[in-house]
N, C-alpha and C positions, 0 to 999 in steps of 0.2 A: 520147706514149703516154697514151691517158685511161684513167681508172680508174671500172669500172661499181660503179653503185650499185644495190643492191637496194632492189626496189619491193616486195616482199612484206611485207605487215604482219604487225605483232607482234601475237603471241597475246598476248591474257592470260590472266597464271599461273593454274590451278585454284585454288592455294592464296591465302589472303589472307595479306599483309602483318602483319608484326610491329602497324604503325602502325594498319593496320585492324581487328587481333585486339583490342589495346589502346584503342580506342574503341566497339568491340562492347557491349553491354549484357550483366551477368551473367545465368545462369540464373535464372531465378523459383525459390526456393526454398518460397514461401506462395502458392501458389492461393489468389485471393483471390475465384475466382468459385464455391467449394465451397458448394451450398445449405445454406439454415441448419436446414433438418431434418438431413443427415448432420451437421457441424458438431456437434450438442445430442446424434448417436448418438453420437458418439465422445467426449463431454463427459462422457456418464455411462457408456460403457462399464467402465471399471474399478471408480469404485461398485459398481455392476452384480454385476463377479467379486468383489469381497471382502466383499458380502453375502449373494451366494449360497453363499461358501464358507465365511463365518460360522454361516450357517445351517443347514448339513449339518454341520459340525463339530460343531454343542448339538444339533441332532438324532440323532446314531449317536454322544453320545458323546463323540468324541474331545475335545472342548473342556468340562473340568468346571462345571457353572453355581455353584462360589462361586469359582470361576476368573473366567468371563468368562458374563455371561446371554446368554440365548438374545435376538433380535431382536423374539422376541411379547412376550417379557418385557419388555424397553425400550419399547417400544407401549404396552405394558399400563400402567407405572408413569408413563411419560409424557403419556396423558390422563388416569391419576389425578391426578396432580399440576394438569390445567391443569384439573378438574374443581371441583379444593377450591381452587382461586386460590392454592395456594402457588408455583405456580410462575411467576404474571404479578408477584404480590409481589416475591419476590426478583430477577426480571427488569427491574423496573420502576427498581428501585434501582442494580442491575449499569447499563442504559442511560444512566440520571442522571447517575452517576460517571463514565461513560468521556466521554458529552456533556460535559460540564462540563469535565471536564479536557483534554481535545482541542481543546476551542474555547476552555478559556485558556493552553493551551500551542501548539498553532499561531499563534492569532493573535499571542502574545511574539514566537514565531520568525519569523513572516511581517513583524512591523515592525521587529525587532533584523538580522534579515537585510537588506533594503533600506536601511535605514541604514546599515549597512556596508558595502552593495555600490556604493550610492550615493555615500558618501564617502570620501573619502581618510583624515582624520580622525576619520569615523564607524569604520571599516575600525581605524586604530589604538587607538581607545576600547573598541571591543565584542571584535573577534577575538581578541587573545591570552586574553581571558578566559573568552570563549567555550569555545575548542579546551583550555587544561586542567581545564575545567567537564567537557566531552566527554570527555574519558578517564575521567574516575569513573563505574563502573557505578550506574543509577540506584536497582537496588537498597540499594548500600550504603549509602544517603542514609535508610535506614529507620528505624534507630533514632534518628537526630538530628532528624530529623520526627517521630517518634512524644514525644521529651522535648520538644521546644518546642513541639506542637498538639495532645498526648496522643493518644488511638486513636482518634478523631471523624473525621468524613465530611472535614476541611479535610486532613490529613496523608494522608489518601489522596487526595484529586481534586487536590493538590501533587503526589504522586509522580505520577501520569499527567500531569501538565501538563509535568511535567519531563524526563519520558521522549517525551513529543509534541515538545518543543519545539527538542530537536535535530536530527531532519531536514531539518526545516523551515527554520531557518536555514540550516543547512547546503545545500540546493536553493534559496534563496532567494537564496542570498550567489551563489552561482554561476551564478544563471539571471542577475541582473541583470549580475554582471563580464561574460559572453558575449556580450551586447549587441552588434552591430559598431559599433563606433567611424565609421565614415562616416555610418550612420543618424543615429547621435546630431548629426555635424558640420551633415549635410543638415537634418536640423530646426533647427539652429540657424540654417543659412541662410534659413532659408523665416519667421522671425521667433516659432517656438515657445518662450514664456516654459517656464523651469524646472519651475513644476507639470504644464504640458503634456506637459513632456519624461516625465515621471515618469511621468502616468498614461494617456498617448497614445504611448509608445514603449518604456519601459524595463518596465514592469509586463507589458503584454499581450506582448511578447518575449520575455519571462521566465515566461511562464505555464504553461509544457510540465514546465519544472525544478519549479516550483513543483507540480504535478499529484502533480508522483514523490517530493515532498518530503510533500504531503497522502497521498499513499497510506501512504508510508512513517511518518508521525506516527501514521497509523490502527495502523498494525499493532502496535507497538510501544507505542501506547495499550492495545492488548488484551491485549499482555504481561504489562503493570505492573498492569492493572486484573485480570485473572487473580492476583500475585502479592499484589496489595494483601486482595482478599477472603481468603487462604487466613491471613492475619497477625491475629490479633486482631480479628478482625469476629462480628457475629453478623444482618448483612446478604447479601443477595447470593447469586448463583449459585454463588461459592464457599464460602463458610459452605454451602448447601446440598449440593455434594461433600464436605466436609468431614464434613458430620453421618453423611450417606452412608457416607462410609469407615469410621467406628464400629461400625457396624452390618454392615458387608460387605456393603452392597448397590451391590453392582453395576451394576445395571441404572439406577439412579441418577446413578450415578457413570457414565454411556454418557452419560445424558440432559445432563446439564451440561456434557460436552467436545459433542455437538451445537451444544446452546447458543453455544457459545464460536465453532463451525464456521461458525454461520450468524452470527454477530456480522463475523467476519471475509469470508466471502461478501457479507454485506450493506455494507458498507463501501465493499470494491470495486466491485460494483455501481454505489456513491453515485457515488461518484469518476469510473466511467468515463461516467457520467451528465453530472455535470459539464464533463467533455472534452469529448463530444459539443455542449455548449451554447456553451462560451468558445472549443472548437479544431477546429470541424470540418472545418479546411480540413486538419487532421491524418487524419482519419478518413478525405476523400475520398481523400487521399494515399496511403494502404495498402488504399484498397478497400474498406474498411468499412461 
């Protein structure tokens, strides 16, 4: 007795496989082909609503002006100010301060970090002291800066340096440990001396951490450098709030959180400036 065999071919299933669902690409979450005029409308859109509805508010009223001033009035008092140079003055000095202390607290973090990420040793010398350095908030460091450098320009561009200089290590230590370890073996086979290794593989591998460790110094520079002018100064964009608030002027006191607004835009700005130079292969990667 033989037994028939069917010639009829298999369908295949409508549905895909577990194994094929599972190697599918996710959903695009970022339209990365959105023009960059919509992009810059949606950018300012809220702006947008919470100044037009600042506006109607001092207009009909409902928002008292020793409450909060009207938007013509922050206009007004903010080219008075850049009219009579007091406000490139104290701008000039706020800049100084947070330069200065950014670029001597990043650059501690950017070479305490690669020491340590670098070495085993480095690693045991710097981190423990580092991380209960890091738990002390850098405010409280105020009054033990202000007795040993008294109230001068040095005890404040220290607290900004000190409050930059955690991130920094911190993205520094870790961009370098992530490194893969075959990279490193593979240049060692190809006959790469240890300086090489450092600033032909370990550094530029580490540049992305290091980007979010410079963003992060910035911002938290702007913190300290905010908390430092409002302490015993008679410099700066805060002393300038400050005086402000004696007087209830308000609209003053808009003008210097600006100031502070576009310190922090500009920053970012810088930063993703520099990504674009040292990472673009970052950039082509998301679309950019």
């Amino acid at each position: 007795m033989s037994l028939a065999v069917s010639k009829s071919p298999v369908k295949p299933s409508a549905t895909p496989d577990k194994a094929t669902q599972a190697l599918a690409p996710p959903p695009m979450l970022y339209h990365s082909r959105t023009s960059s005029r919509v992009s810059f409308a949606r950018r300012l859109l809220v702006p947008i609503i919470i100044l037009t509805a600042w506006e109607m508010g001092s207009k009909y009223g409902y928002i008292a002006d020793n409450i909060l001033a009207s938007p013509e009035e922050v206009i007004a008092s903010g080219h008075q100010l850049i009219v009579s140079g007091v406000l490139w003055h104290h701008l000039s000095i706020s800049l100084l301060r947070a330069s200065l202390g950014l670029l001597a607290g990043g650059g501690v973090g950017l070479i305490l970090g690669a020491a340590a990420g670098l070495s085993r040793v480095g690693e045991e010398l710097i981190d423990p002291t580092i991380q209960m350095w890091r738990a002390i908030p850098f405010l409280a460091l105020v009054p033990l800066l202000i007795i040993w450098f008294g109230i001068g320009e040095t005890s404040k561009i220290l607290l900004i340096a000190m409050a930059a200089a955690k991130p920094m290590y911190l993205n520094t230590f870790g961009g370098v440990r992530s490194v893969d370890p075959k990279l490193v073996e593979m240049g060692r086979v190809f006959g790469l001396s240890q300086k090489q290794l450092i600033f032909g593989l370990y550094l530029p591998a580490a540049l992305p951490s290091i980007m979010v460790g410079l963003r992060l110094a910035m911002t938290l520079a702007l913190i300290a450098l905010i908390a430092v002018e409002v302490i015993n100064t008679s410099q700066g964009i805060g002393f300038l709030m400050l005086q402000a608030q004696e007087y209830f002027q308000t609209e003053i006191i808009i003008v210097c959180m600006l100031l502070y607004a576009l310190f922090g835009l500009g920053s970012d700005l810088l930063v993703r400036v520099l990504e674009r130079v040292l990472l673009p292969w970052n950039y082509a990667r998301r679309g950019r």
